[in-house]
N, C-alpha and C positions, 0 to 999 in steps of 0.2 A: 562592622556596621556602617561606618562612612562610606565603602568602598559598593553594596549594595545601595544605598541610599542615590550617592551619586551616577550608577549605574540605570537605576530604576527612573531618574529624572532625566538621565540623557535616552536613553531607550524609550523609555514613556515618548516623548517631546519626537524624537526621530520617525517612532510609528506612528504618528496623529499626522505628519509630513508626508507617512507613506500610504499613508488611508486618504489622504487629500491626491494624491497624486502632485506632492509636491508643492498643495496651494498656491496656484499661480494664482488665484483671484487675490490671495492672501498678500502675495508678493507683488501684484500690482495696487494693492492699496499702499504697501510700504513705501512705494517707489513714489506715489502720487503726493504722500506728505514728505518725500525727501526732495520734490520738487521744489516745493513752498518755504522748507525747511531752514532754519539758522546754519545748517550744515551742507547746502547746495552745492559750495563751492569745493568743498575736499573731495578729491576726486583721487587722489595716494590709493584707498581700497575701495575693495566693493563690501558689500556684505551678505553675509551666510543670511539662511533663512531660521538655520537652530540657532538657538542661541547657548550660552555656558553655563548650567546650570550647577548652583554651591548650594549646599545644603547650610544648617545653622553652624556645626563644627567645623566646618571647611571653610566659612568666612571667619569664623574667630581666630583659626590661624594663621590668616591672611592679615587681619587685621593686629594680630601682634606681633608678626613680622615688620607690619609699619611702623606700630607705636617705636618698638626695639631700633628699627634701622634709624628712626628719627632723633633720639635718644643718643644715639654713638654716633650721627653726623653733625650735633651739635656739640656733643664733648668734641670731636676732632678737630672741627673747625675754629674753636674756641682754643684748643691748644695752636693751632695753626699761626692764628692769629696776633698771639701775644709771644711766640715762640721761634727766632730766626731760623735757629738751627733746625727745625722740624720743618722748617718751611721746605728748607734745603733738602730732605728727605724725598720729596716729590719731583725737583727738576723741572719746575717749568721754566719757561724763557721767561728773562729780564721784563717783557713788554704785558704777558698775561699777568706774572707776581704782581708786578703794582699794580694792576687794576683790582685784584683779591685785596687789597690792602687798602683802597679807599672806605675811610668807614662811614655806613650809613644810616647810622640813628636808628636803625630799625632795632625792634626787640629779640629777634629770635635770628641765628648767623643762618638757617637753612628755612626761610616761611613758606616755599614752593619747588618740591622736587616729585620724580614719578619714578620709580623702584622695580624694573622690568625683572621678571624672574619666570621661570620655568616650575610648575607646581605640576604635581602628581597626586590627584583629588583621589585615587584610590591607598594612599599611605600616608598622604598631608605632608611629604617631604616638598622639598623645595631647592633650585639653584638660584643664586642672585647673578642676574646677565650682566645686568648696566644701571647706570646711577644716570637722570638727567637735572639738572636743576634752573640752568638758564637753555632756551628752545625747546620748551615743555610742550607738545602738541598733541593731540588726537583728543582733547578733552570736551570740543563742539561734538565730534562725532559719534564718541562713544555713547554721549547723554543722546543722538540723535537716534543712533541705535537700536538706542533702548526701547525708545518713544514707537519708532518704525515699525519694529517687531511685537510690538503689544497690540499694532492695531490689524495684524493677518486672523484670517479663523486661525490657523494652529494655535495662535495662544486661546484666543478667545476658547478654545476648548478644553488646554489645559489647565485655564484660570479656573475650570469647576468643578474639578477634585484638589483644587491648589489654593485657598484663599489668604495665603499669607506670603507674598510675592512680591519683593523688594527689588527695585532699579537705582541707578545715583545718577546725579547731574554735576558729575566730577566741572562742569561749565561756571555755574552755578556755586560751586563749593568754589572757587578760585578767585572769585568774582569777590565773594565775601571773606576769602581769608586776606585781599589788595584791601579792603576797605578797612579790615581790621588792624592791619598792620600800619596802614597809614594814619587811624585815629590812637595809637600807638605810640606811632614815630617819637622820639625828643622834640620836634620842633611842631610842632598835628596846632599846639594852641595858640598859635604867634597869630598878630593878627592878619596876615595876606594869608593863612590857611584857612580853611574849616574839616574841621576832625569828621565830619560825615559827608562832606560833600567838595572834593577835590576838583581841582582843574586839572583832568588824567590825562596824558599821552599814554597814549600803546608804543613803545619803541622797537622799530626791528629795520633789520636793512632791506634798503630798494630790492626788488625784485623777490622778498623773501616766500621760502616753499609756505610758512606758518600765516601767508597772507590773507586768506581765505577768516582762517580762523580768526584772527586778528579783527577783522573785521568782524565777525559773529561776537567777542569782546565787546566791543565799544556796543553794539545794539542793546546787551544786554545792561551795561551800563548805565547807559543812555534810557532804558527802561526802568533804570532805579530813578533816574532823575540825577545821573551824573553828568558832570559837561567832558566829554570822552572824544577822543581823537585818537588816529594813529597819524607816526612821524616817521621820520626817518631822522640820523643821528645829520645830516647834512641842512636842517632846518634850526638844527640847537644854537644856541647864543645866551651870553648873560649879557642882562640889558637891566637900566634903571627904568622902572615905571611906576609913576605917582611917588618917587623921592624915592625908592626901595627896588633894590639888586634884585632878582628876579631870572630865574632860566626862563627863557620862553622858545617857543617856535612862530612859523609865522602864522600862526592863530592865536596870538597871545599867551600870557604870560601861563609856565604849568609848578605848581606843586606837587604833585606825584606823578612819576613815571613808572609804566609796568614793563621794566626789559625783558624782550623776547627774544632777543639778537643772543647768540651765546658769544662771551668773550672770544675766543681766535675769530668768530667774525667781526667784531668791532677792533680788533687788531688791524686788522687785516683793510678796513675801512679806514682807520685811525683819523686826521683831520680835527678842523678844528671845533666837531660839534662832538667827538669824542670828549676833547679837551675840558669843553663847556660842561658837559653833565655829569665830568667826573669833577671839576671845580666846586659845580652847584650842588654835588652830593655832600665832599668834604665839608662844605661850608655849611653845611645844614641850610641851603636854599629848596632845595627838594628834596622831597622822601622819594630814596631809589628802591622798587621793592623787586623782589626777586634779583638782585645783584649780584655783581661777578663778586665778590666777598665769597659764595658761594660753588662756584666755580671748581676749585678744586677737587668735589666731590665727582665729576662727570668725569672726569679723565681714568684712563685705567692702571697710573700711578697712585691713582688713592685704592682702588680698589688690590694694591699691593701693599700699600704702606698698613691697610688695616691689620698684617697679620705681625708686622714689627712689632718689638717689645716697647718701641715705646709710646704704640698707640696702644697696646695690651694696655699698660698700667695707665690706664686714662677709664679704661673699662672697668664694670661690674662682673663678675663672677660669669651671670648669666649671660650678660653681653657677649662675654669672651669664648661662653659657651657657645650662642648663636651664630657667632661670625666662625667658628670652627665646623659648624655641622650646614651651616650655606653658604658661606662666600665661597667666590670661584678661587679654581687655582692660579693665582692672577701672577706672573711676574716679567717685568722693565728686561730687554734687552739692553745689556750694557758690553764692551768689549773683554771684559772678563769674563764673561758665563760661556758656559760650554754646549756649544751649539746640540751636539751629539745629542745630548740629554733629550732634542726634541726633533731625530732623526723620523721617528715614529710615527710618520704625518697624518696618521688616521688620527689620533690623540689631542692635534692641536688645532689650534687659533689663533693668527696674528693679526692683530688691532693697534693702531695708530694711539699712543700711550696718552698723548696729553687731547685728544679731543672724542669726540663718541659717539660721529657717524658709521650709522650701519653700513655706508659703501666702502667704507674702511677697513672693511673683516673680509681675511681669508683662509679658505676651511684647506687644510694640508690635503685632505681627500679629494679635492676636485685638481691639485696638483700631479703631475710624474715627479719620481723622485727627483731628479736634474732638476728640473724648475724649484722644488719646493728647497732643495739646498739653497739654491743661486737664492731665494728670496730670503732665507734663514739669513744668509750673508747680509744682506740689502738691509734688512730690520735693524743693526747694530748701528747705522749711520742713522738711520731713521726715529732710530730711539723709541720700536713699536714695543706692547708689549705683548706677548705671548700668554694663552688662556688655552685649560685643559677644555678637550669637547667632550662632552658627553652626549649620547645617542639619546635620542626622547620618544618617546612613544608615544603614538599618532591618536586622535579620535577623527568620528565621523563629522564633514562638517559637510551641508545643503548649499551649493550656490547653483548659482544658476543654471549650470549647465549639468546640475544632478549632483550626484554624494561622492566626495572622497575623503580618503583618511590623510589629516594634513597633523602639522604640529600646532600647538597652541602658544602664543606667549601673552601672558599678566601683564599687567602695568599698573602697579597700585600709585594711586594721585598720593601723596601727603603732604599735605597742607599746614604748620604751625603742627607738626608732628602727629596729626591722626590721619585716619584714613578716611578719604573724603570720596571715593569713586575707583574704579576699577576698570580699565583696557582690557579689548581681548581681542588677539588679536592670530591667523591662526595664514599658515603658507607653507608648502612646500622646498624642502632644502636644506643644507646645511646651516645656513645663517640666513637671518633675516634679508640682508641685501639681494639676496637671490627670491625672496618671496616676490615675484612677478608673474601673475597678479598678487596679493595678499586679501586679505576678506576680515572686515568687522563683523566682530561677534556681540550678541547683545549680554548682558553681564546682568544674573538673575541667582536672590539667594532665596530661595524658600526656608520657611520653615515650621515645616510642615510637623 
């Protein structure tokens, strides 16, 4: 049934695109409000003219794939936490651990991660790819997307055998799970706060790729009637103002900060405005939301430590069952493991263990053997970790330059543990870092 359903809405949607002749008029109104758009400046993809379409059962198992994943990255993180020796389990460097360990008043250890996975809408199976929880991005565009694509004839035609047609504004949900987290926080009632109405930084480093969006942040902020800025961590300082200690940058003084900077890049930054915002965290001068506290769930050491026993007994039944039927095959090169095991280069994927950019993944298949040994070697100093591939199968996606059959990859938003919005995101290749171009897809659930 599912497998007709979402068959019939991609086919339906694909031949209204082929009876338009592509709707160019369609795709130049889309282009005309991405002009204008909150999401002008992301330029990373283009976007398809189809968009993704889920029926009612294919988002409900999307959507409790989130609640679930959210559910066992807060038991983890919560063992992590109060747990040396579990820490020890993961390997990260001396300089990332302590910044995971500054603690930040916030109520929930994961309030902002996005959950990339590979679904298969004709069996509603699923791979989990990658965990992101600080440098969470594509959430301006997805919601732009969405908007873009509702406004070609091809929808407008299929909105009239379709009248129950849901979008999300994963922008939007994020915006208000920062607010809620901060009227939350231990300290939201002290008097330099106010629990609805924050003096926000956006924090990320100079020159960052999530700039753009960042900026799309603060507008919408700033349309709730927040006092919203972005920083950079080279502006931070704790300073006394009107009698009372205070992080500030140089626009005065801030009470919440939204990090967008992922830890190895604030490492890697380090200085003294690092120093400051993890001072002003500890001390309960500012609510840090989306925190490197959280951190460890991105690296692809956690996506290994899940299947140890003793993040099992941390798990429910069904949890245990979940992370057996989706998690990837994920395991840490260390100098004991026997290379051989992953002579097989069609089979694997080596990713850089403790961080979780996509220029970091290399698919054994686009190596010759000789090279993909020499790099097997390489991985042990490196301390990557190794991930089973699996072959995905393609749908049709509309860009501009006409139809091909690409891969798709999700990105479910989860926000305070539900699912708040959906990425789609669809390119050509073994791994994402080779999708060049890659193409936004707009993310639609009927149900019909």
């Amino acid at each position: 049934m599912a497998k007709a359903a979402k068959r019939s809405y991609q086919d339906e949607y694909l031949q209204i695109l082929r009876d338009l002749d592509g709707d160019a008029a369609g795709r130049a109104a889309g282009e005309a409000y991405f002009a204008s758009s909150l999401a002008r400046g992301e330029e990373r993809c283009a976007w398809a003219s189809n968009p993704m379409i889920l029926d009612a059962a294919q988002y409900d198992v999307l959507n409790g794939a989130a609640v679930t994943m959210g559910s066992i990255m807060e038991k983890v993180m919560a063992k992590y936490h109060r747990d040396r020796s579990f820490r020890k389990l993961l390997g990260l460097s001396p300089e990332v651990e302590d910044l995971t360990m500054v603690p930040s008043g916030c109520h929930a250890a994961v309030p902002l991660s996005r959950i990339d996975l590979l679904f298969d809408p004709a069996t509603h199976d699923f791979t989990i790819c990658g965990i992101t929880t600080g440098g969470i991005d594509g959430m301006a565009m997805s919601a732009e997307v969405n908007r873009a694509v509702r406004s070609t004839n091809a929808f407008a035609s299929f909105a009239k055998t379709h009248k129950s047609i849901e979008t999300f504004d994963a922008m939007e949900a994020a915006v208000l799970s920062v607010l809620h987290t901060y009227g939350k926080w231990a300290n939201a009632e002290e008097g330099r706060n106010h629990p609805t109405h924050p003096s926000l930084a956006v924090l990320d480093v100079k020159d960052s790729p999530r700039a753009s969006e960042n900026a799309t942040v603060v507008e919408v902020m700033q349309g709730k009637g927040i006092y919203a800025r972005t920083t950079t961590f080279e502006t931070l300082r704790i300073a006394e103002v009107g009698g009372i200690r205070q992080l500030v940058d140089d626009r005065g003084p801030v009470t919440c900060v939204w990090l967008r900077a992922t830890a190895d890049e604030a490492v890697a930054v380090g200085g003294a405005g690092l120093e400051a915002l993890r001072e002003a965290t500890r001390r309960g001068l500012v609510c840090t939301v989306g925190g490197y506290r959280s951190w460890p769930c991105c690296t692809r050491s956690f996506l290994q430590l899940l299947g140890s026993k003793e993040c099992q007994q941390l798990l429910s039944r069904d949890e245990r069952a979940f992370l057996a039927a989706h998690a990837p095959d994920v395991r840490v090169v260390v100098p004991s493991i026997d290379l051989s095991e992953f002579y097989d280069q069609q089979d694997w994927l080596l990713k850089t263990a403790d961080g979780h950019w996509a220029s970091d993944i290399v698919y054994g298949g686009d190596l010759s053997k000789a090279e993909w040994r020499k790099r097997l070697v390489k991985s042990i100093k490196r301390r990557d970790a190794i991930q089973r591939y699996l072959p995905q199968d393609t749908t049709p996606v509309v860009t501009p330059d006409g139809e091909r059959d690409m891969i798709v990859m999700l990105g479910l938003y989860v926000f305070e543990s539900k699912l708040c919005g959906i990425r789609a995101v669809a390119g050509e290749g073994a791994t994402i870092a080779e999708w060049d171009p890659c193409y936004n897809l707009a993310l639609m659930v009927v149900r019909d």
